[in-house]
C-alpha positions as CSV (number, residue, x, y, z in Angstrom):
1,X,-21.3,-43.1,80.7
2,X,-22.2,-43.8,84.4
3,X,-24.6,-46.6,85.1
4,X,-27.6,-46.0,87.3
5,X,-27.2,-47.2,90.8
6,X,-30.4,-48.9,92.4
7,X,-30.2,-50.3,95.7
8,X,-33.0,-53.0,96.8
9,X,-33.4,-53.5,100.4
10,X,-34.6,-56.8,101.6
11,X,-34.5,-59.5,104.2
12,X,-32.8,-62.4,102.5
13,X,-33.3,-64.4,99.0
14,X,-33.6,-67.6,100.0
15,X,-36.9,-68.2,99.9
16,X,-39.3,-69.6,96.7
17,X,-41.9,-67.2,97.3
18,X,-43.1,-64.3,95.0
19,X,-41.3,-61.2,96.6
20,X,-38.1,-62.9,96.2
21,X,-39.3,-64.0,92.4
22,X,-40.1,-61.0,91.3
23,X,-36.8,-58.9,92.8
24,X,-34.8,-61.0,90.9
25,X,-36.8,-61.0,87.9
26,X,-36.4,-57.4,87.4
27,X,-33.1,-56.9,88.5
28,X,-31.9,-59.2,86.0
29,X,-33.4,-57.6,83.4
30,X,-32.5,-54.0,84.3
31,X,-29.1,-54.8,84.4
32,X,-29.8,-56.9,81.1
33,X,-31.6,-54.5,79.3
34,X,-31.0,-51.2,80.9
35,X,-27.7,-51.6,82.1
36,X,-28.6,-50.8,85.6
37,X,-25.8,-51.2,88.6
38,X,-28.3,-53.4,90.6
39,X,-27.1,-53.8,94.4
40,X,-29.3,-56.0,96.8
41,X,-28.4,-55.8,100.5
42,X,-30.0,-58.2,103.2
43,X,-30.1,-59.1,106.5
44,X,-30.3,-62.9,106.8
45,X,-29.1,-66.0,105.0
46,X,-26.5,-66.3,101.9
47,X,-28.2,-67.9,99.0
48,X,-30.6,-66.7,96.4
49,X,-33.7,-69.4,95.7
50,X,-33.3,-67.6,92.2
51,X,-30.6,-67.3,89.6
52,X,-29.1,-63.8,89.5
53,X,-26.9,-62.1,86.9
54,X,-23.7,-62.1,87.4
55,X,-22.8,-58.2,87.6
56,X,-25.9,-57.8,90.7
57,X,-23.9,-57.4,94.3
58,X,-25.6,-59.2,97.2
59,X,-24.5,-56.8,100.3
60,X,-25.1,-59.0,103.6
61,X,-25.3,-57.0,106.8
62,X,-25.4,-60.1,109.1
63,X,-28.2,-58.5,111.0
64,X,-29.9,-62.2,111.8
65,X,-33.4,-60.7,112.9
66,X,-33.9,-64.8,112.5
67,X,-32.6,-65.5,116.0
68,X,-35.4,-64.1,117.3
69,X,-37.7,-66.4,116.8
70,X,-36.2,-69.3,119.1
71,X,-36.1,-66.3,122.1
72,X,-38.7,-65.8,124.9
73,X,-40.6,-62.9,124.4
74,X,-38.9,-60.3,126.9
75,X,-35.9,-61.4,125.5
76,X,-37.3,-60.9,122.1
77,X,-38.4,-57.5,122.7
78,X,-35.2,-56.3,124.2
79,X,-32.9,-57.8,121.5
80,X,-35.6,-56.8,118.9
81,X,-34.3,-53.1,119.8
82,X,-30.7,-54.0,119.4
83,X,-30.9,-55.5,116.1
84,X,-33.0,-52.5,114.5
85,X,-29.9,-50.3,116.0
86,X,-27.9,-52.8,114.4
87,X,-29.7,-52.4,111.3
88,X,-30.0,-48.6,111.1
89,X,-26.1,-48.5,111.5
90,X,-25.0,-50.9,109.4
91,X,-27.5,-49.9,106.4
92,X,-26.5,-46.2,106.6
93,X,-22.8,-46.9,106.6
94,X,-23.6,-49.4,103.2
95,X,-25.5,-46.7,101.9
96,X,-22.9,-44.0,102.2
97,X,-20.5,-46.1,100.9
98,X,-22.6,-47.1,97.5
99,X,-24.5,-44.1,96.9
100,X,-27.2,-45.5,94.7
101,X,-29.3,-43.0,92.8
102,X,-32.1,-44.9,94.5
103,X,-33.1,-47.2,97.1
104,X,-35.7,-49.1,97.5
105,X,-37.3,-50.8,100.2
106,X,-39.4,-54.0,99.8
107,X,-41.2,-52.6,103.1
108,X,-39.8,-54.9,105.7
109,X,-37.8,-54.0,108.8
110,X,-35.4,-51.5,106.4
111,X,-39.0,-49.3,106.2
112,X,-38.3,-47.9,109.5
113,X,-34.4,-46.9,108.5
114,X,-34.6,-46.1,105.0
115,X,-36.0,-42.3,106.0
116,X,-33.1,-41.5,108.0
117,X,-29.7,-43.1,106.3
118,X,-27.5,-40.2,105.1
119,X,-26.4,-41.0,101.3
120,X,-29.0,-38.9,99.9
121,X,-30.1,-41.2,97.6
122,X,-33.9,-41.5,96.3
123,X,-36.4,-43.5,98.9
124,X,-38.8,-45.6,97.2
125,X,-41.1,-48.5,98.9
126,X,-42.4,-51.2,97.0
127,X,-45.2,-53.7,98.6
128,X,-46.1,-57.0,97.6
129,X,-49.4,-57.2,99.9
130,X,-52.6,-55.3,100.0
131,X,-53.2,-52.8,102.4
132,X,-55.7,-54.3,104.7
133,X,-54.0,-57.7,105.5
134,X,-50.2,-56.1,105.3
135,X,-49.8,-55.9,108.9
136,X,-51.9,-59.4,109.9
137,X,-50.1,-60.9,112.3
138,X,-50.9,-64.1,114.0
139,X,-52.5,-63.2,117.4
140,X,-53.2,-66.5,119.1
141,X,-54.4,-65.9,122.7
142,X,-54.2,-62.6,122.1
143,X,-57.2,-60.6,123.1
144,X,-59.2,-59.0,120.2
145,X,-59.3,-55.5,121.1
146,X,-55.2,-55.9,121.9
147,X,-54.8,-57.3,118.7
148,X,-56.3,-54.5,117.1
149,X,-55.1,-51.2,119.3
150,X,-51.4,-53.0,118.0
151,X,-51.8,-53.3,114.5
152,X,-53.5,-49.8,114.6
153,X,-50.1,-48.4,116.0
154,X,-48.5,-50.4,113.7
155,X,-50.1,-49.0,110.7
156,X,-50.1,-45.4,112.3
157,X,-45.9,-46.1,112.4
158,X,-46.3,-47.5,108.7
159,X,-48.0,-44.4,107.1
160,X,-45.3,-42.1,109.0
161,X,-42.5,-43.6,107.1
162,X,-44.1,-44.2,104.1
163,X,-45.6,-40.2,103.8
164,X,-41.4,-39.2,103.6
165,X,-40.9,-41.4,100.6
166,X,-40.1,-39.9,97.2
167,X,-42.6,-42.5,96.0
168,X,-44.5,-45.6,96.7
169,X,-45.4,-48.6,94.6
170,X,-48.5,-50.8,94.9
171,X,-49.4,-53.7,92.6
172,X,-53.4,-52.7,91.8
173,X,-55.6,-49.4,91.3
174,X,-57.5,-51.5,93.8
175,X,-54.9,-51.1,96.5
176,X,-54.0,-47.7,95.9
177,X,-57.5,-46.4,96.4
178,X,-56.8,-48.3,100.0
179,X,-54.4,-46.0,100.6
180,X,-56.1,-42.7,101.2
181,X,-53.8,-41.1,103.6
182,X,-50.6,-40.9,100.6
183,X,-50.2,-38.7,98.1
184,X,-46.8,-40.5,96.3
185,X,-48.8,-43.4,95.1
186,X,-47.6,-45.3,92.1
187,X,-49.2,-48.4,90.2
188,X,-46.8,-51.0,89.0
189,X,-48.3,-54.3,88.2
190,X,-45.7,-57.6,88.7
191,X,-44.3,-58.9,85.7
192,X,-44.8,-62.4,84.2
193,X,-41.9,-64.4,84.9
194,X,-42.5,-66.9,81.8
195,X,-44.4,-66.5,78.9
196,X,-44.2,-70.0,77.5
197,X,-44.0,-71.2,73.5
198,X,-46.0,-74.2,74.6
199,X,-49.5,-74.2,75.8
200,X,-52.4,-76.0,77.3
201,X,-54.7,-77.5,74.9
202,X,-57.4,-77.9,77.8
203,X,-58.4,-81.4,76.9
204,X,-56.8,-83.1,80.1
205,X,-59.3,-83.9,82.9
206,X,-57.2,-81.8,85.2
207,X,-57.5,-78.9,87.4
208,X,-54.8,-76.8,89.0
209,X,-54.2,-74.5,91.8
210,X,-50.6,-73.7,93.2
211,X,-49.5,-71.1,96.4
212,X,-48.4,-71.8,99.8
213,X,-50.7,-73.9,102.6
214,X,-51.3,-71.8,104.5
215,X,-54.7,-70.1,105.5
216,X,-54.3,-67.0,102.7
217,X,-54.4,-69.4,100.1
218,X,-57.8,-70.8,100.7
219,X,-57.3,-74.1,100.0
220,X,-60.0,-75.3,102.4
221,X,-62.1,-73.9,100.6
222,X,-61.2,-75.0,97.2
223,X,-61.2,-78.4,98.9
224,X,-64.4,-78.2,99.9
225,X,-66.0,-76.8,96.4
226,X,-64.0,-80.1,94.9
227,X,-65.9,-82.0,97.4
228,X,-68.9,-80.7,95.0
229,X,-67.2,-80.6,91.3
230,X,-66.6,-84.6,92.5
231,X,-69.6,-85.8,92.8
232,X,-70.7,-84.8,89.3
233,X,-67.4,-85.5,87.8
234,X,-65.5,-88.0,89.9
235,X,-63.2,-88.6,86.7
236,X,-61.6,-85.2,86.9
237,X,-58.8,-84.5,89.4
238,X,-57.6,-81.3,91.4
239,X,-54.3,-80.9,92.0
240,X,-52.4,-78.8,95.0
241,X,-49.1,-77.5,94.2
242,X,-47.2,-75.7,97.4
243,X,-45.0,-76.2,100.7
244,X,-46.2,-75.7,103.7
245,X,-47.9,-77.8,106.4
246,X,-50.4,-80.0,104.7
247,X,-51.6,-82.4,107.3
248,X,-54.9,-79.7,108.1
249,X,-55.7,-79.9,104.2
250,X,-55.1,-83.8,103.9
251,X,-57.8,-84.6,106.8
252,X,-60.0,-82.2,105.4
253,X,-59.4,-84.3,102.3
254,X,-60.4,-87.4,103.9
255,X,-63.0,-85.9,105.5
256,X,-64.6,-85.6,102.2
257,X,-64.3,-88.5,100.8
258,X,-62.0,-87.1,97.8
259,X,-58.7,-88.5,98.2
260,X,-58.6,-90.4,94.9
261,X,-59.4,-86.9,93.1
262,X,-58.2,-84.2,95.0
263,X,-54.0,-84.5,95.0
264,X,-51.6,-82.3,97.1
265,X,-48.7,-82.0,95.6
266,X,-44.8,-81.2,96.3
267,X,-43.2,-77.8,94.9
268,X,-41.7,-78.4,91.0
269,X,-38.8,-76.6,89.6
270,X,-41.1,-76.7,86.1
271,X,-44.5,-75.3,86.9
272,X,-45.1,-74.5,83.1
273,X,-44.9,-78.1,82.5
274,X,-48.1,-78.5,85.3
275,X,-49.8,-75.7,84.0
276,X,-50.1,-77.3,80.3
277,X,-50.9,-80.5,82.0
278,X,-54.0,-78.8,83.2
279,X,-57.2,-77.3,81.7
280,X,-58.6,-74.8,84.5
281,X,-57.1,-72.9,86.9
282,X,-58.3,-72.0,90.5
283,X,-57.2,-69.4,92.7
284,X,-58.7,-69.9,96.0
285,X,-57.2,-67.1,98.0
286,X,-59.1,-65.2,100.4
287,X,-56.4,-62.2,99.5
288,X,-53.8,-61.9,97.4
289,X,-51.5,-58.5,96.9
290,X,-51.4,-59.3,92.9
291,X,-52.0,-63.0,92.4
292,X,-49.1,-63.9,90.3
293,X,-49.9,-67.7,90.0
294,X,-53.1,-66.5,88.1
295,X,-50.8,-64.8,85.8
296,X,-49.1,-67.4,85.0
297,X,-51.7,-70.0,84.4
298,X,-53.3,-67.8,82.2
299,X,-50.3,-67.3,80.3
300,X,-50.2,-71.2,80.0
301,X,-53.7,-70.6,77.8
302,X,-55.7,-72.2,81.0
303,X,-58.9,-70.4,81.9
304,X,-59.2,-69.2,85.7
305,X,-61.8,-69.6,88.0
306,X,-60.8,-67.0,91.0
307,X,-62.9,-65.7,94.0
308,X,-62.9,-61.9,93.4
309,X,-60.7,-61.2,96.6
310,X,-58.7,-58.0,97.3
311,X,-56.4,-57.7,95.7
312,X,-55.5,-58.1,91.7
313,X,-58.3,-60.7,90.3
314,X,-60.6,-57.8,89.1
315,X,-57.5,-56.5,87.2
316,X,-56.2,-59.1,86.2
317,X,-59.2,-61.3,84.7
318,X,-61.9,-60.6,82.2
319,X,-64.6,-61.6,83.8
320,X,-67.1,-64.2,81.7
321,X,-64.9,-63.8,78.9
322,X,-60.8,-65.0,79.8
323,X,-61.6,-66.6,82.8
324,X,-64.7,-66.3,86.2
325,X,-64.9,-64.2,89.2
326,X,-66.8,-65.8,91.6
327,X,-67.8,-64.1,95.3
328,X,-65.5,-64.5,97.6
329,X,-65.1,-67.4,99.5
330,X,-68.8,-68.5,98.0
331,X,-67.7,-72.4,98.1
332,X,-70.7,-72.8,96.0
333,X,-70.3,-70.5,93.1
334,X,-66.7,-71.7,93.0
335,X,-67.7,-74.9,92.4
336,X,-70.4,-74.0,89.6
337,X,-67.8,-72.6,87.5
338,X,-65.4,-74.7,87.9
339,X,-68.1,-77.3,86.6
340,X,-69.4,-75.1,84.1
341,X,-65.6,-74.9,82.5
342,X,-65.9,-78.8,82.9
343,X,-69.1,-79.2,80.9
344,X,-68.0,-76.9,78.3
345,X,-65.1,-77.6,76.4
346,X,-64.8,-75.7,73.5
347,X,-65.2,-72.7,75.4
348,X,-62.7,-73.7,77.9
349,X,-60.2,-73.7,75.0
350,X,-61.4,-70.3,73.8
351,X,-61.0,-68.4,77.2
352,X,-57.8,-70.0,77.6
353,X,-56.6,-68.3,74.2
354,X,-57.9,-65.3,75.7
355,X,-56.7,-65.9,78.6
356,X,-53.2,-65.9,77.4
357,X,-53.8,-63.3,75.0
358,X,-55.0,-60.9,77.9
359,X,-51.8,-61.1,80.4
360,X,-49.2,-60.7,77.9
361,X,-49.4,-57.3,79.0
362,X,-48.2,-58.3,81.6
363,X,-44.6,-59.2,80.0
364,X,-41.5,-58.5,81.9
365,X,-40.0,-56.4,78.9
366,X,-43.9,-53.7,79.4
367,X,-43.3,-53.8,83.1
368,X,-39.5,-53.1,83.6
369,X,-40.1,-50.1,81.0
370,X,-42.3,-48.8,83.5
371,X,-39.5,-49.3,86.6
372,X,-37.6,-47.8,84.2
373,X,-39.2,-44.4,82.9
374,X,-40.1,-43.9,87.1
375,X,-36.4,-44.1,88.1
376,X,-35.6,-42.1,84.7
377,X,-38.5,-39.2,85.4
378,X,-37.2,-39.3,89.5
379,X,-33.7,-39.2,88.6
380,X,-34.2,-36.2,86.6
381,X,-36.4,-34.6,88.8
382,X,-33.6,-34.8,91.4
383,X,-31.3,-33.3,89.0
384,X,-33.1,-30.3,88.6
385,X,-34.7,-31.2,84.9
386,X,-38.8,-31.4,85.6
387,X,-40.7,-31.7,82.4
């Protein structure tokens, strides 16, 4: 019987970030479970952050979009033109050559290619960002109204491509309804990538928080909030986990008198392990496209505390019941529930239960069925069988 051929399209594996998590997460289990022919093709770098099964094949174009960034810009613009030339060539000709049933961009570069390759295989595009803040881009010097008029155009291009897809996947209702101008719209959430055996029993004076440093995150403002949880209850400690450059957090640390209590810490292989350490979870974020690190805690039996930012908290938490919403970036009401959880242990450890009890809906085996009846329906559909 011949296998199913899916071909994922993205930049390179080698980084620990949630994209690249959840790829590999699924793949593995499609070819596992489902007994998918997984192919992943990429631009940049060699090695995968994450484990993959043996029978995926990584397809490297050699494309290096990366040397760009050490260029001035004219010369960037110029050789940006090249490489997508590059790029449209070299991912056709791989294309022909598989012939996957489907293809599948992760909505980088490959976004503006994908459309136009000639192996007549099902275009999907799969985003791992909300609408609104897809396209942010760091402007600088950059003069508002320039800033703007571009990432207008750049949307206007975005929506183009994304209208000629068979479908398109977004990880919330929320988003979707964001996206107004498509008709292809699917909603598939991101699987768990642990559900653990072992859980938090919510006694340790410990809170948690875990994502990148960078501005997204938040994490100035969880710092701040701390700043107020401290004062009250200078015996409990907040600790960071990420990469990224910390030195803007670790002043702001110092600033606020908190560096015995508030702890920024190094990247771990064994996040469970941290979790279960813990007893509350905060996500700080000022957006998120799903907020899988809130998943995860809460699969760990912590209760959340979350600022109810676009995108995936509302779906994700109960709210007053499994875990909080708070207002977004409202250092204040983060900071009351965070204390609230703290004065208030038994019911810590009964929205933590909940908490756990909620995502496991969230379970890789629920949401690869779901990858898998799409690509079952579309594959039919292609074949002339429409239920």
């Amino acid at each position: 019987m011949k296998k199913n051929k899916i071909a994922y399209l993205i930049p390179s594996l080698n980084f620990f970030s949630g994209m690249e998590r959840v790829l590999t997460l699924k793949a593995n289990y499609l070819v596992e479970h489902y007994g998918y022919d997984i192919h992943i093709i990429i631009t940049e770098g060699n090695e995968s952050s994450f484990k993959l099964h043996k029978d995926i094949k990584i397809h490297q174009l050699n494309v290096n979009f990366d040397e760009l960034s050490e260029m001035p810009l004219y010369k960037k613009l110029i050789f940006y033109k090249i490489k997508m030339r590059q790029l449209q060539k070299r991912l056709n000709e791989c294309l022909c050559q598989l012939k996957p049933d489907i293809t599948i961009s992760m909505l980088r570069r490959d976004i503006n290619c994908i459309n136009y390759t000639k192996d007549g295989s099902i275009k999907l595009g799969e985003i791992h960002f909300n609408k609104n803040n897809y396209r942010d881009f760091d402007r600088k010097k950059m003069p508002i109204f320039l800033y703007k008029k571009i990432r207008k155009l750049w949307m206007l291009s975005l929506i183009k491509e994304l209208k000629k897809l068979d479908r398109f996947i977004v990880l919330s209702h929320e988003d979707k309804a964001e996206w107004h101008e498509l008709k292809n719209l699917e909603v598939i959430y991101n699987p768990l990538s642990f559900f653990p055996d072992q859980t938090s029993t919510c006694e340790n004076k410990q809170v948690i928080a875990v994502g990148r440093f960078v501005p997204q995150k938040g994490f100035d403002l969880l710092i701040k909030a701390w700043a107020i949880v401290h004062k009250q209850h200078p015996e409990w400690k907040l600790r960071i986990y990420g990469y990224g450059e910390k030195e803007p957090y670790l002043n702001l640390i110092n600033d606020c008198n908190i560096g015995e209590s508030c702890i920024l810490e190094k990247t771990v292989e064994n996040i469970i392990e941290k979790y279960c350490e813990s007893s509350i979870f905060v996500l700080s974020s000022r957006y998120e496209g799903f907020g899988l690190v809130l998943v995860e805690a809460m699969a760990c039996g912590i209760p959340p505390v979350s600022f109810e930012c676009p995108c995936g908290p509302k779906e994700i938490i109960k709210n007053g019941i499994d875990g909080f919403l708070v207002e977004k970036e409202n250092i204040n009401q983060l900071a009351e529930k965070i204390i609230f959880l703290i004065e208030n242990e038994e019911l810590r450890k009964q929205m933590g239960a909940k908490a756990r009890k909620n995502v496991a809906r969230f379970k890789i085996d629920n949401i690869a069925e779901e990858w898998h009846c799409l690509f079952s329906q579309l594959i039919k559909e292609k074949n002339g069988y429409k239920e």
